[in-house]
C-alpha positions in Angstrom: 30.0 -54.9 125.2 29.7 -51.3 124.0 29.4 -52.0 120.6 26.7 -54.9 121.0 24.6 -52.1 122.8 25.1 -49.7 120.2 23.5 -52.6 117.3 20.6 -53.8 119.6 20.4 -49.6 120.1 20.0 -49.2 116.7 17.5 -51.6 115.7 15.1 -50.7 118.4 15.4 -47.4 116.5 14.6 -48.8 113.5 12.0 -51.3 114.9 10.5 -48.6 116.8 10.5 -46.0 113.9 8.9 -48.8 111.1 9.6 -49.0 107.3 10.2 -45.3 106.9 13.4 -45.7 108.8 15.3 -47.0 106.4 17.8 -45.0 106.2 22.2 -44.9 107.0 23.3 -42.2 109.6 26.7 -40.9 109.0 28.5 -37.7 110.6 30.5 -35.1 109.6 32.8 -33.9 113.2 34.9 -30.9 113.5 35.8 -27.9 114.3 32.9 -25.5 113.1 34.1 -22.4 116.1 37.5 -21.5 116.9 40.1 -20.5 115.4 40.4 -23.7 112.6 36.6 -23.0 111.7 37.3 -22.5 108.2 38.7 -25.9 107.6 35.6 -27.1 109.4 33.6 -25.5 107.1 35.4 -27.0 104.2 35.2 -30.6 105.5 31.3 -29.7 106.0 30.6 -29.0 103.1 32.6 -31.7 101.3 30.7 -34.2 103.4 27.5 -32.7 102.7 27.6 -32.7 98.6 29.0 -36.2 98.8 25.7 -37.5 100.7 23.7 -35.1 98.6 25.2 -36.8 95.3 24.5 -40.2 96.7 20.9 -39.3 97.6 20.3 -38.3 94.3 21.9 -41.2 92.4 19.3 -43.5 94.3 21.3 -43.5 98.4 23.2 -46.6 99.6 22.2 -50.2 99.5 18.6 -48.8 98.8 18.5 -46.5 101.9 18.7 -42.5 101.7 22.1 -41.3 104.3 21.4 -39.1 106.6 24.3 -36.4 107.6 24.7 -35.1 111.2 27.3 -32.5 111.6 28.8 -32.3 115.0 30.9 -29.1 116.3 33.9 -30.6 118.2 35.2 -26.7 118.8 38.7 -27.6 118.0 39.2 -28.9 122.1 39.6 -32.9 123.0 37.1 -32.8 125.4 34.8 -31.6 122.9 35.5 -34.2 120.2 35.0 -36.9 122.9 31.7 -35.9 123.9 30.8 -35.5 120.4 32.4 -39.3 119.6 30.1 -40.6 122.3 26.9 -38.7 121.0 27.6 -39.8 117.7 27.8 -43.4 118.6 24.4 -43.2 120.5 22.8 -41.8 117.7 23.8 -44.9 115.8 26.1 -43.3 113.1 27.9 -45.9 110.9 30.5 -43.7 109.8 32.2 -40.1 110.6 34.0 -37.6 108.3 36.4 -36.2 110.2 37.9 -35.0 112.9 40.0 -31.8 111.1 42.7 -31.9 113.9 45.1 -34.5 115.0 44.6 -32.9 119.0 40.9 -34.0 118.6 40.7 -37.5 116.4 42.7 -39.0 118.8 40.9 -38.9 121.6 38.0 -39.6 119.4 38.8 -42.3 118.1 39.0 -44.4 121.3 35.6 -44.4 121.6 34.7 -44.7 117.8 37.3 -48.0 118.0 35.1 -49.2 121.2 32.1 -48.4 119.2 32.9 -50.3 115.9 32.5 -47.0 114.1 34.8 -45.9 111.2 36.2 -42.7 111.1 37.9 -41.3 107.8 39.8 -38.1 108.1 40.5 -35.3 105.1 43.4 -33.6 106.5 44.1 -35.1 110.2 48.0 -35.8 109.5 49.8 -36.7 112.4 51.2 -40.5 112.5 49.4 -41.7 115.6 46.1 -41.0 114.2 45.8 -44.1 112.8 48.4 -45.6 115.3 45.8 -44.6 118.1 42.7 -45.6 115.8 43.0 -49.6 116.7 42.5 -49.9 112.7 38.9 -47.9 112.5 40.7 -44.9 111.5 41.6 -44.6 108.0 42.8 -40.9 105.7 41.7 -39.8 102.6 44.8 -37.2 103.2 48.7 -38.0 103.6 50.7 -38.2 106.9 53.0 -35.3 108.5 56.1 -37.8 107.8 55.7 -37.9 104.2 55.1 -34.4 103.9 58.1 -33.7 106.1 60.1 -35.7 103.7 58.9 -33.3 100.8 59.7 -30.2 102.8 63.2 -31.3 104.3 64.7 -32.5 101.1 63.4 -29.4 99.4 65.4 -27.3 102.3 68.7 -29.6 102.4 68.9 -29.1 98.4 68.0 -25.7 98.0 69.6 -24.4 101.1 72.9 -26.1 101.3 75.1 -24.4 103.8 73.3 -21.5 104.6 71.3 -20.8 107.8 67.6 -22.0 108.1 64.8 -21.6 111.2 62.3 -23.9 112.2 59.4 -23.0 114.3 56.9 -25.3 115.7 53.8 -24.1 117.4 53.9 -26.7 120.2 50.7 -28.8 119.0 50.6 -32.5 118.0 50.4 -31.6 113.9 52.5 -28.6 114.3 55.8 -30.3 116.4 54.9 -33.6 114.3 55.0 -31.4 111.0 58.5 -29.7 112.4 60.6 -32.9 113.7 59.6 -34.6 110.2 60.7 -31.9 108.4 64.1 -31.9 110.6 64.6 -35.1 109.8 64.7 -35.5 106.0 66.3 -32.0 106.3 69.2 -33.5 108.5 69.6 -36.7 106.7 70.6 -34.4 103.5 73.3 -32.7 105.1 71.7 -29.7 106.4 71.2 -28.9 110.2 68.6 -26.0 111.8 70.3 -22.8 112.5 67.5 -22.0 114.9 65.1 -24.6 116.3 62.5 -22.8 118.6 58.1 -22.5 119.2 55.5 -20.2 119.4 51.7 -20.0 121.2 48.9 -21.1 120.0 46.9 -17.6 119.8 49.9 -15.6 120.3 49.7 -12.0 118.2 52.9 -10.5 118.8 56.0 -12.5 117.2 58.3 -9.6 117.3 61.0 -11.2 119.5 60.9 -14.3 117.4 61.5 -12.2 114.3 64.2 -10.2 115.9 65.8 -13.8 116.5 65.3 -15.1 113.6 67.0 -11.9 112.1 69.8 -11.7 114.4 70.5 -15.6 113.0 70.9 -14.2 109.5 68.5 -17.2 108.5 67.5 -17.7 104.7 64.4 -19.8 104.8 62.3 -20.4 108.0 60.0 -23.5 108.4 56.9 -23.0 110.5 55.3 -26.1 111.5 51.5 -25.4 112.9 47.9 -23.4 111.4 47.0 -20.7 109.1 46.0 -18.3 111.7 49.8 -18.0 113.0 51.5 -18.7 110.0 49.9 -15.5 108.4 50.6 -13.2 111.0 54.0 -14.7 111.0 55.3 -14.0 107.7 53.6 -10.3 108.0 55.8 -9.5 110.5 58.7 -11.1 109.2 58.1 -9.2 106.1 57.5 -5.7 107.8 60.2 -6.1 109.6 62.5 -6.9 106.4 63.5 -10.4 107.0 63.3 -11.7 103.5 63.5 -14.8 104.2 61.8 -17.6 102.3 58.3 -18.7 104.3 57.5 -22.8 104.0 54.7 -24.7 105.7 52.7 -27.4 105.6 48.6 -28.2 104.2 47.0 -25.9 106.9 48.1 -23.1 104.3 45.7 -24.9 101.8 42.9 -22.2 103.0 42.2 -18.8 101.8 42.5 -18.1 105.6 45.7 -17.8 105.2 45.9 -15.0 102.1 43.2 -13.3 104.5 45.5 -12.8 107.0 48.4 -12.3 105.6 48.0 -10.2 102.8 50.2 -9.7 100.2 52.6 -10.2 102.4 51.7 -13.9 101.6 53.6 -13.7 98.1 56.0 -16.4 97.4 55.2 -18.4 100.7 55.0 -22.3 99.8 53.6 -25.3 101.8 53.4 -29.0 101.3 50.6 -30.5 99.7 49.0 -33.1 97.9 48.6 -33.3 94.2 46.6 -30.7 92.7 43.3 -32.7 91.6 41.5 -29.8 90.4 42.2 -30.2 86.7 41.8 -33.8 86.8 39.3 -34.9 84.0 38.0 -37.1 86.5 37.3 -35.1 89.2 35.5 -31.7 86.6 31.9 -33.3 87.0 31.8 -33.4 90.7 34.0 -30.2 90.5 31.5 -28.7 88.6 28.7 -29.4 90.9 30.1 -28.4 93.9 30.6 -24.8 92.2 26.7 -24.7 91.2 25.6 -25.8 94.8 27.8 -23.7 96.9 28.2 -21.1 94.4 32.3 -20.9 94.8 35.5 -22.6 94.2 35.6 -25.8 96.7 38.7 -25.7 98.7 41.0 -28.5 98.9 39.5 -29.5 101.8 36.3 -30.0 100.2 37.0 -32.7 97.9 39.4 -34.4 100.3 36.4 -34.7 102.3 34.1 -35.8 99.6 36.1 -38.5 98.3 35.9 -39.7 102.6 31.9 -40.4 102.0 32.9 -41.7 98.5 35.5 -44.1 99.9 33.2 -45.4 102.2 30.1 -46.0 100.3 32.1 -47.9 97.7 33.6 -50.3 100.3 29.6 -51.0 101.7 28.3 -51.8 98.4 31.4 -54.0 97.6 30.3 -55.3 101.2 27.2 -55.1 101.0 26.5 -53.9 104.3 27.1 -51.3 106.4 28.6 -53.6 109.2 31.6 -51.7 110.6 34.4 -55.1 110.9 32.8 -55.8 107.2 33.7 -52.5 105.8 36.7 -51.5 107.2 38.2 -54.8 105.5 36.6 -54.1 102.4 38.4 -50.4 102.1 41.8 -52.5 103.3 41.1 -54.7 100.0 41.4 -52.7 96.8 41.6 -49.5 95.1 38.8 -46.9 95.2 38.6 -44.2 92.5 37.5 -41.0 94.2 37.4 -37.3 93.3 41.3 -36.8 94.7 42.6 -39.8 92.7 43.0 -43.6 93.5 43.2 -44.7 97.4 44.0 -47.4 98.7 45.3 -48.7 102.2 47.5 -50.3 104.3 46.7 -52.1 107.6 47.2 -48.9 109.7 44.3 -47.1 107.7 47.0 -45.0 105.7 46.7 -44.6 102.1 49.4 -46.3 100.3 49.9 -43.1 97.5 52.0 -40.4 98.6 51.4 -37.5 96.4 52.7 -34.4 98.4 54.5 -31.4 96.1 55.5 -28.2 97.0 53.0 -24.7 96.2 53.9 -21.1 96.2 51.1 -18.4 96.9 51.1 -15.5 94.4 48.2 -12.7 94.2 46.0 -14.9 96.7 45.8 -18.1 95.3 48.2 -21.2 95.3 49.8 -23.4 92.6 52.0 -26.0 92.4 55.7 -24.8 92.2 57.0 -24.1 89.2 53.9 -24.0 87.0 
């Protein structure tokens, strides 16, 4: 019922507004305040080159998009009032959310809505488990970067004493019981398995635990904002031990917090696309219209809006049932490599490697 009123919404908009209202609303949703801002900011501006390129390339089936960017503050009651503005407003697709916390409570009402939702970096599995098949990733899933991570730990770290700490939120504990597992199934169990706040400052008792346990490498499942003043204080108080984490490290947040206490900490991520011969034009412009290096974030976010347009021209509309089966049939070249999906909304590739920060930047390990 809701999504009939949302079409016969929409064309008494269009009706109402006459032939200069052709025209595709989409949405970029996030957080844009609080303490994940900066990934926000990232995904913003990914979404907003994207529809920028399109616009100037002639739009979508003949129409110019339109980008709204909605602040979901990081909360789940936030992101659902935001969902259910969006879907008023007659958006026919969202980038976003950033967080797992928030998209799935979102995406009930975007699956109630007919309204696609594609996500840069929202990892947890039961994103697209919740998403009744309307929400799809340009990014990977915590499981498959756990995989990366724990195998990395069980082979590097044979018999000796490793920590992992979860910071009690759906991507963090997903992140940390992923990484458990693969670690476990190669032979090597958690010396300590513990949490932290979300917000917390002070980790000093943690660190004099960890230190106590003698522990080599410690895993931190959860965002940049902790994970930098983690390692700080793990490093000031001399525990040497090695730092890994997952993608929310994949933002110069991180190197701002921690400092050069940040050197040699790695994290799971996907394949480096930044030197891709593919990917240097778009690359390129998104350095002349922001006037700096786009994060990761960025182009994950990009290649949503390109993944998207692609499946409406290939079905030629923008109908939401029409769409969503077109991305489920094919490949789609994008800006962060090939993508394609499986029934869940998941992208068949999995591309995660392991990077090591050095002197504030990141690299894939071993290069």
């Amino acid at each position: 019922m809701r999504r009939l009123s949302r079409a016969v919404l929409a064309a008494a908009l269009l009706l109402s507004a006459g032939p200069a209202a052709a025209e595709i609303r989409i949405a970029m949703a996030g957080a844009l305040t609080g303490p994940v801002a900066p990934v926000g900011e990232q995904v913003r501006k990914g979404a907003e080159a994207a529809v920028a390129d399109l616009n100037a390339a002639g739009g979508l089936l003949g129409q110019k998009l339109v980008l709204t960017v909605a602040d979901d503050a990081g909360t789940a009651s936030q992101a659902v009032a935001v969902a259910n503005r969006l879907a008023t407003e007659g958006v026919e697709m969202v980038v976003g959310h950033v967080q797992s916390s928030t998209l799935i409570p979102a995406s009930q009402v975007y699956a109630d809505e007919g309204i696609i939702a594609i996500t840069p970096d929202a990892t947890a599995p039961e994103v697209t488990e919740a998403g009744q098949g309307w929400v799809f990733r340009t990014c990977g899933r915590d499981d498959q970067q756990g995989e990366v991570a724990g195998a990395f730990l069980a082979r590097t770290f044979a018999g000796r004493k490793v920590a992992l700490v979860h910071d009690q939120t759906t991507y963090g504990k997903g992140m940390t019981d992923a990484t458990r597992a693969s670690m476990e199934k190669g032979g090597l169990k958690p010396a300590v398995y513990t949490e932290l706040t979300v917000g917390e400052k002070d980790f000093s008792a943690l660190v004099t635990r960890l230190k106590a346990a003698q522990v080599e490498a410690v895993y931190f499942g959860g965002f940049f904002n902790e994970a930098g003043l983690l390692v700080r204080q793990m490093r000031e108080a001399g525990l040497k031990a090695l730092f890994l984490s997952g993608d929310s490290l994949a933002n110069d947040a991180f190197w701002a917090i921690s400092g050069p206490t940040g050197e040699g900490a790695m994290m799971t991520f996907e394949a480096d696309v930044r030197g891709s011969p593919a990917a240097a034009p778009i690359i390129a412009r998104l350095r002349q219209r922001t006037g700096e290096e786009p994060g990761a974030f960025v182009l994950y976010a990009y290649a949503a809006v390109q993944v998207w347009a692609q499946a409406v021209q290939k079905a030629g509309t923008t109908n939401g049932e029409k769409v969503r089966a077109a991305m489920r049939d094919g490949a789609y070249p994008t800006v962060v490599g090939s993508i394609s999906y499986d029934a869940k909304g998941d992208r068949r590739e999995n591309n995660y490697t392991l990077y090591r920060w050095s002197a504030g930047k990141y690299a894939e390990a071993g290069k």
